[in-house]
N, C-alpha and C positions, 0 to 999 in steps of 0.2 A: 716714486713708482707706487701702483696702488697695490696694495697686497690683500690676500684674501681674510684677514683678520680684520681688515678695515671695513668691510661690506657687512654693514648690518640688516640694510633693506633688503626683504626678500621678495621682491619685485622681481621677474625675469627681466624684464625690460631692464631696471636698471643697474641687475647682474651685469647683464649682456652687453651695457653703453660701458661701462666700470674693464668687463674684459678687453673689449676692443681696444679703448683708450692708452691700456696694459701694450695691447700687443702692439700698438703704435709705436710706442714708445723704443719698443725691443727689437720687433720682426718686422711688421706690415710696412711696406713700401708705397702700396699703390691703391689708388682709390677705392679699385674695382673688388679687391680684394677684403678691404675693411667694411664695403659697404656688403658686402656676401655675409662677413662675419656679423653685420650689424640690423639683420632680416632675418636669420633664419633661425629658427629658436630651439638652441643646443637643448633645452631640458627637455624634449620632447623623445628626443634619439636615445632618452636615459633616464626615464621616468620615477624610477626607485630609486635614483641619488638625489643626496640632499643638494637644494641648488648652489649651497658656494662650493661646492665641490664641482659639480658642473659647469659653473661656470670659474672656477677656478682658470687660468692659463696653461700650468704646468701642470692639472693633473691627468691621467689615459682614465678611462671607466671601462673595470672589466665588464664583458659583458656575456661571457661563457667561458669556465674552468673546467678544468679535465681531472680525472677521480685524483690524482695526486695533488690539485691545486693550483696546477700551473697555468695561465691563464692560456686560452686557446683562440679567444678575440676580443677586440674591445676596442671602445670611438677613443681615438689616437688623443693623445694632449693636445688641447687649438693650438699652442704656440710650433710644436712640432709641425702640426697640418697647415697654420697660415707660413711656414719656413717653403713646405712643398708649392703651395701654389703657388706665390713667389716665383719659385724655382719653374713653373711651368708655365707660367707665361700664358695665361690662356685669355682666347679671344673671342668674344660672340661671334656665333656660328659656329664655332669648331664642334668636331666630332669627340669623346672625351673617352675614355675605356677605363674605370676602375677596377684592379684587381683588392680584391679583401672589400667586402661589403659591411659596413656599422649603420651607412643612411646617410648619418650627417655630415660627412665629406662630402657624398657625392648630391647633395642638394647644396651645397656651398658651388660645386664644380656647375650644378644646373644654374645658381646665380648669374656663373660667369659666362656662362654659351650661351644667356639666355632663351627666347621663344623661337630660336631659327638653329640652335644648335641640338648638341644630343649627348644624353647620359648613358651608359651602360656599364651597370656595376656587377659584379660576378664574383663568388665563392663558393668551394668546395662544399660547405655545411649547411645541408639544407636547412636547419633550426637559424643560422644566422639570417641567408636568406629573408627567410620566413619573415623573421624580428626585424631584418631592413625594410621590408615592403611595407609591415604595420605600420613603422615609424615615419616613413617618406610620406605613407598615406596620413596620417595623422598629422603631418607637416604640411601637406598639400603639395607636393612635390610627386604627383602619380605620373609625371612624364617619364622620369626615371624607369628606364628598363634594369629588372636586378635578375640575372640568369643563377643559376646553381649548377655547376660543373667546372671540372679542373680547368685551372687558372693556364694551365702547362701550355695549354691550347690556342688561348688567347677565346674569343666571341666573334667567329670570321662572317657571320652571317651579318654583320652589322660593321665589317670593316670597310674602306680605311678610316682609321682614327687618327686626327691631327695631335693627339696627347693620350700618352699611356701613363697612367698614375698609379704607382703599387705602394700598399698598404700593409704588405706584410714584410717579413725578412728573406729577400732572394741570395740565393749561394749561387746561379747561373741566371741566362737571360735566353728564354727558349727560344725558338728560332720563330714561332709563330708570333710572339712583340713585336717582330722588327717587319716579317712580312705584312701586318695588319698596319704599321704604319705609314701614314701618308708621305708624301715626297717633301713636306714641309714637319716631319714628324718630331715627338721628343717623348722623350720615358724619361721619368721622374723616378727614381727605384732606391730603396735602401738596401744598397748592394754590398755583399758580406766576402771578402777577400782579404789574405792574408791575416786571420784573424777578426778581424775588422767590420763594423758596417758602417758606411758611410750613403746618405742621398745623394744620388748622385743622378743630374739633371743630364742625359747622354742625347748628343742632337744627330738624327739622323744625316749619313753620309754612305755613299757608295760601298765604300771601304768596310763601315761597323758602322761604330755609335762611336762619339768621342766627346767627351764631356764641357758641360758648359759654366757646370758649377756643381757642390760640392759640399758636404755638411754634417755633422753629428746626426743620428737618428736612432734610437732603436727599436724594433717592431717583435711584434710575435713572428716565429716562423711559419714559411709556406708548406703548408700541405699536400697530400698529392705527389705527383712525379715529381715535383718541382723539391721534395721535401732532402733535407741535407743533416746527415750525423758528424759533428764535427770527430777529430781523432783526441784521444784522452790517453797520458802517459803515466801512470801514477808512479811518482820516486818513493814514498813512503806512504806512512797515512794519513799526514799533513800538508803535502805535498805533491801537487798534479802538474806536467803540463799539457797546454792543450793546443790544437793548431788543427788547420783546417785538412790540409796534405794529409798522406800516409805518414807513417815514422818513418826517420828516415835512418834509425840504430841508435836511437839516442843511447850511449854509456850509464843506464839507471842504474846500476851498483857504484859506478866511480861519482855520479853524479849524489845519490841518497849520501856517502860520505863528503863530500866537498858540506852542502850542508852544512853540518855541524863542526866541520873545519873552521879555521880561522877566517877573516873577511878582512879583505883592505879596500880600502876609498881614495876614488881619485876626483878628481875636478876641472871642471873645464875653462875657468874663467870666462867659461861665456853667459848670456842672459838664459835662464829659465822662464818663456813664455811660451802662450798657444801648446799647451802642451798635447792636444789633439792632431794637431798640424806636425807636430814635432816626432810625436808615435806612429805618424802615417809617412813620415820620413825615414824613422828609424826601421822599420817594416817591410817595407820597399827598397831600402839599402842596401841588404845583405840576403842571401840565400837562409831559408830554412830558417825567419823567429821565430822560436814558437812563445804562449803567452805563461807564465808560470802562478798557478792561483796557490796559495797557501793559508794555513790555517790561522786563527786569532790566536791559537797556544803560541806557535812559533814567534808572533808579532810577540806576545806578552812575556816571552823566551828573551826578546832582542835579537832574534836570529834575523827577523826582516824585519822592515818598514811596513805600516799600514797598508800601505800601496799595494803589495801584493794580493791582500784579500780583496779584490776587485780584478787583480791582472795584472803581471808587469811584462810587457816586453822586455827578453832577455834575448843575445847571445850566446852562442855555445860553442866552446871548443873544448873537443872530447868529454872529460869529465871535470871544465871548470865552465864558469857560467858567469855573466853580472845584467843587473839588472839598474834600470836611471834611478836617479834620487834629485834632494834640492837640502840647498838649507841658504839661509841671508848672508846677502850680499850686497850693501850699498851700492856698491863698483859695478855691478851689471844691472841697475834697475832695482831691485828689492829683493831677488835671487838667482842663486847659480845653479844649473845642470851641473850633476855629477854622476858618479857609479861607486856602487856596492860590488866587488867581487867574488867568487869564491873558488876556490879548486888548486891544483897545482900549477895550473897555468892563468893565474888569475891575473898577473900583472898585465900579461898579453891582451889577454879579452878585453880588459878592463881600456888598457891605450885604444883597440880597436872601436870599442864602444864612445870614449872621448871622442875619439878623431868625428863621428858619424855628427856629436853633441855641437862642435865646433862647426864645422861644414854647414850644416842648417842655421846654426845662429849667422853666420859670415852673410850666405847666398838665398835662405827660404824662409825669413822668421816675418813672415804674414800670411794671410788668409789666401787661400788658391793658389798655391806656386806649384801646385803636382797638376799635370794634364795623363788623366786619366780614360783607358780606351777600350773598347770590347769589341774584339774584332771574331767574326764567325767563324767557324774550324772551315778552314779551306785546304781540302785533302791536297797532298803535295807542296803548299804553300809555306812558305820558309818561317822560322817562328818567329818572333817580334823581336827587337834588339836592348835588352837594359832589362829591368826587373817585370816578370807575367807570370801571373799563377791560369794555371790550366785549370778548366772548366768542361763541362762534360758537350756545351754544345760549341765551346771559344774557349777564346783566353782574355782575362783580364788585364791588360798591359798599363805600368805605371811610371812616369817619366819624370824630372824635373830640370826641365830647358832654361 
């Protein structure tokens, strides 16, 4: 694979043949899509980055931070954005609706509708706006319509659109998405459930939206109506967790002691893989995971595993908890799933959590085995059957057939 330490010419061009080749190898599928990648010239949408950063695969470029830092927009990683087109399947001709405006996505999308289709890209931030429109023009891409107003709403003046493509992190899916799409329609969206966000390619049906395919992504969040405060639990000062839901009573005095209680491990004999696929399994399982972040003291304590300072899905009953782990194992591949416990009823949680470890390896240990669904709030309409997290305009419904 080429990696960016290997590119010494600083040629856009032959950045840009050097990325593409990258994403071949990894993501790109389809002609339409590489040749998009292999025309439009990403250092333009990001002028004050050095070019191997730009044309980097894996890297995002901020491109507006908010007074604490945190980034508030920026042209997505290619490898992330060649994952979404992919995933959306787009056709010349088609109608295209970007939400979250950078530019250079949406002159990638004008590649692929070419001179008979249509762009409209749209954000909340008139400053990004703004900085889209320089950049498209500077690109040559002035076909591109770029509006400034909330995303919440969708751009009805210019609907239907055969393909809705969102660039930021959605918590729901407003009801104006689905009405502006076509009877052939699809929303490509990184949708945040259960903790979680995942792209998820949803194809229009009478019913919802019901997914076509499905992916790691992470984005900045949506602004506007559309904007979502996840819930924070803090156990101690080292110790949060967090979930999308209300609390639902977590026990934080029974639970801050389990902590620093004793810990037992179990194991599942089964293979430790896809562990993305296996966390959207584990998640979807049970009622009420929420995700447990903790500190580097606690890790360099030995109270946790690395793992938690990024998130672990855990388990909870009353005030004992456990959380997955791994370590080698010839016998399953090169590692096992297991669990860490804690609390007075840890031995419980901890079978509970095996048995969920073993079930996925048995019946779901590949890519796409959750058929994932967004069905509208249909007043009086009976709720979905197996695991849905509720949504302010639907439910998220999550299945594995």
């Amino acid at each position: 694979m080429t990696t960016t330490s290997e590119r010494h010419v600083q040629d856009p061009a032959t950045l840009r043949a050097a990325m593409v080749s990258e994403l071949r190898e990894d993501t790109i599928t389809s002609e339409s899509v590489a040749a998009a990648f292999s025309v439009v010239p990403r250092h333009l949408f990001a002028p004050d980055e050095p070019l191997e950063a730009v044309y980097d695969a894996n890297t995002p470029l901020v491109t507006k931070t908010g007074p604490d830092g945190t980034a508030l927009s920026s042209v997505s990683a290619a490898h992330i954005q060649a994952v979404m087109l992919e995933q959306a399947e787009i056709e010349p001709g088609m109608r295209v609706l970007e939400i979250g405006s950078g530019g250079y996505n949406a002159a990638l999308i004008a590649e692929l509708v070419g001179p008979d289709g249509s762009v409209t890209s749209v954000d909340i931030d008139p400053d990004i706006v703004a900085r889209a429109r320089a950049c498209l023009r500077a690109a040559g891409y002035e076909q591109v319509r770029t509006v400034q107003t909330d995303a919440e709403y969708g751009v009805p003046e210019h609907a239907p659109y055969d393909r809705i493509i969102v660039t930021v992190g959605a918590w729901d899916i407003p009801p104006a998405w689905i009405d502006q799409l076509s009877v052939r329609g699809r929303i490509v969206v990184p949708l945040r459930f259960a903790g979680l966000t995942r792209c998820v390619a949803f194809d229009y049906f009478e019913s919802g939206l019901v997914s076509r395919s499905y992916c790691l992504g992470g984005f900045v969040p949506m602004q506007g109506e559309g904007t979502f405060t996840e819930t924070l639990v803090p156990i101690n000062g080292d110790a949060t967790l967090r979930l999308d839901g209300p609390d639902p009573g977590f026990d934080v005095p029974a639970l801050r002691k389990a902590i620093h209680g004793p810990r037992i491990e179990q194991w599942s004999g089964a293979a430790f893989d896809l562990p993305d696929e296996l966390e959207l399994f584990v998640v979807t399982s049970a009622p009420q995971v929420p995700f447990l972040y903790a500190s580097q003291r606690l890790v360099d304590q030995g109270v946790f595993t690395p793992a938690v300072t990024y998130g672990a899905a855990i388990l909870v009953d009353g005030g004992s908890f456990a959380y997955r782990t791994k370590r080698e194992n010839e016998n399953t591949g090169g590692w096992e799933s297991g669990v860490f416990a804690y609390g007075p009823q840890a031995e419980a949680v901890a079978v509970r959590y095996v048995e969920l470890l073993r079930r996925w390896a048995a019946k779901y240990r590949r890519r796409g085995a959750a058929l994932i669904e967004y069905i509208p709030t249909n007043p009086g309409g009976a709720a979905p059957t197996g695991w849905y997290a509720p949504k302010r305009h639907g439910v998220v419904a999550v299945s594995w057939p």
